[in-house]
N, C-alpha and C positions, 0 to 999 in steps of 0.2 A: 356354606360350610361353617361358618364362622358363628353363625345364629344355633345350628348343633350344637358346635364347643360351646358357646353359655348355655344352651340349656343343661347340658351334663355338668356342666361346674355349677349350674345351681340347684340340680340335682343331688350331685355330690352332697353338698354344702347344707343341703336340708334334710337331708338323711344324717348327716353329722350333728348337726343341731338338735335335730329330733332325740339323736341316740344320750347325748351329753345331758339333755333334759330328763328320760328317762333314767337315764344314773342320775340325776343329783334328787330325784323323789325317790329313787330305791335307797340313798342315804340317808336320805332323810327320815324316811319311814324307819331304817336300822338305828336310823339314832335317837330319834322317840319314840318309847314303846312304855307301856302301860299290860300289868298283867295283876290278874289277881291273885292276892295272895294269903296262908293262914295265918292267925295273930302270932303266931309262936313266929312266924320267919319276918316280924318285925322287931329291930333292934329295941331293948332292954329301955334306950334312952331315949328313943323315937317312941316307942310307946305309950311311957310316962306322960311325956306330952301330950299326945293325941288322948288318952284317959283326962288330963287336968283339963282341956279342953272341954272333953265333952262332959264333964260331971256326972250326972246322976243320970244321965242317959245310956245308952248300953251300945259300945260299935258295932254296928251290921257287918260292915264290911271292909274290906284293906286290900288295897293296892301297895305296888311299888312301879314307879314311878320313873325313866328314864330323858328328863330332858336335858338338851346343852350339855349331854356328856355326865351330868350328874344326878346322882340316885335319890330319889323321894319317895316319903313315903305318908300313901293316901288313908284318913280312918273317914268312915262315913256313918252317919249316927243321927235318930229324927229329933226335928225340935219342935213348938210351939205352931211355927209358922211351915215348914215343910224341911226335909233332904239339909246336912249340914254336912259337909266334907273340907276337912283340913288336911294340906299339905307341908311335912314336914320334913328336915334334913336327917341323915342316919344317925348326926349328933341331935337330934332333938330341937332346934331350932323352928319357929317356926315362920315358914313360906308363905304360904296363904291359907286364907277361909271363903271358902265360898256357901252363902247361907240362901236357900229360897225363902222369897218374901211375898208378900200382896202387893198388885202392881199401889196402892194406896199407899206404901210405906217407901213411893220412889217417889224421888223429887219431882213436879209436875213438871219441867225444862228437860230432864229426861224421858219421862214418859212424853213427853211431843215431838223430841227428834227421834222415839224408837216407829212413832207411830207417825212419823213423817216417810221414815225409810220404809217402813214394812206395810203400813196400810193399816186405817182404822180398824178392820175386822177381823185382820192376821191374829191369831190364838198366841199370845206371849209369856211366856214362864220367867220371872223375874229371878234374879241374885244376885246379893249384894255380896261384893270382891272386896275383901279386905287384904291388900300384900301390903306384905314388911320387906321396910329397905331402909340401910342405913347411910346418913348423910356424914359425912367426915369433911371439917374444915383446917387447911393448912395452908403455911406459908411455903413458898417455893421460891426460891431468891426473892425479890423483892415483892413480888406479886400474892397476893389472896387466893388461892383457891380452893377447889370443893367438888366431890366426886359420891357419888350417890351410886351404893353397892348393892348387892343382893344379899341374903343367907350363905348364898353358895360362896359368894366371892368375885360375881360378875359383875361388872362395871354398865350402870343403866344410864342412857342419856335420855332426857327430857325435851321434845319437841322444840326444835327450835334453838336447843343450848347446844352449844361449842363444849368441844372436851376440856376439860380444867378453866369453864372459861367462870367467870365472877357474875353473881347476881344481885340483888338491889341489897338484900340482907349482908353482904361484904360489904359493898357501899356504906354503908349502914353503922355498919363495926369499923371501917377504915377511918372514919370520919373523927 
């Protein structure tokens, strides 16, 4: 009787799990979303930007952009080398650039750990990731520290770093 009762509580129990998993991808998916959009329904300031960016090339296409709760906005435009799409805030800042390249113009220590994981013959399409983020140094009672932000205003930690915690360049300045 008793071997019953576990199986139904771990019945239960996996149906609960299953169900809590399945809500936290349907938020997720509600909380990032990507749709495309015409250049008129991208802000005046957002615009300016993504035009200074792409110069003398002509935007294809525009997204707006919903990740971590805040709105972006995507211009994609061709360059030299292939596909260039920059991501910028409603105020114009900007998030990132993402530019295709030839796998030649990636560092060879990259191209060998891509083609360690994927397999020499796997078909790779390259792009170089350029984000903006800002680092802010301050005192906090006696202590140095330094927090490294996004555009938006989100707080980025660094593998391995401690929240406010000091790195060699404090070191560096304390000294």
């Amino acid at each position: 009787m008793k071997r019953i009762e576990f199986m139904f509580v771990c019945s239960v129990a996996s149906m609960f799990v299953a169900g809590v998993l399945v809500c936290a991808q349907d938020k997720k998916e509600a909380a990032e979303q990507e749709r495309q959009i015409k250049e008129a329904e991208v802000p005046a300031v957002a615009m300016a930007t993504l035009k200074k960016l792409a110069g003398v090339a002509a935007i294809t296409a525009f997204a707006e952009e919903i990740e971590h709760g805040h709105k972006f906005y995507e211009g994609s435009w061709k360059a030299a080398d292939g596909n260039v799409d920059a991501l910028v805030t409603d105020l114009g800042d900007l998030v990132e650039i993402e530019e295709e390249i030839p796998a030649a113009k990636v560092p060879a220590p990259a191209r060998a750990a891509a083609e360690k994981e994927a397999g020499k013959d796997a078909k790779m399409i390259w792009e170089k990731k350029t984000i903006v983020m800002y680092e802010v140094h301050y005192k906090k009672g006696d202590k140095g520290q330094e927090m490294t932000l996004t555009p938006d205003g989100r707080q980025y930690h660094e593998e391995g770093a401690e929240k406010g915690g000091k790195n060699e360049d404090e070191d560096e300045e304390n000294k």
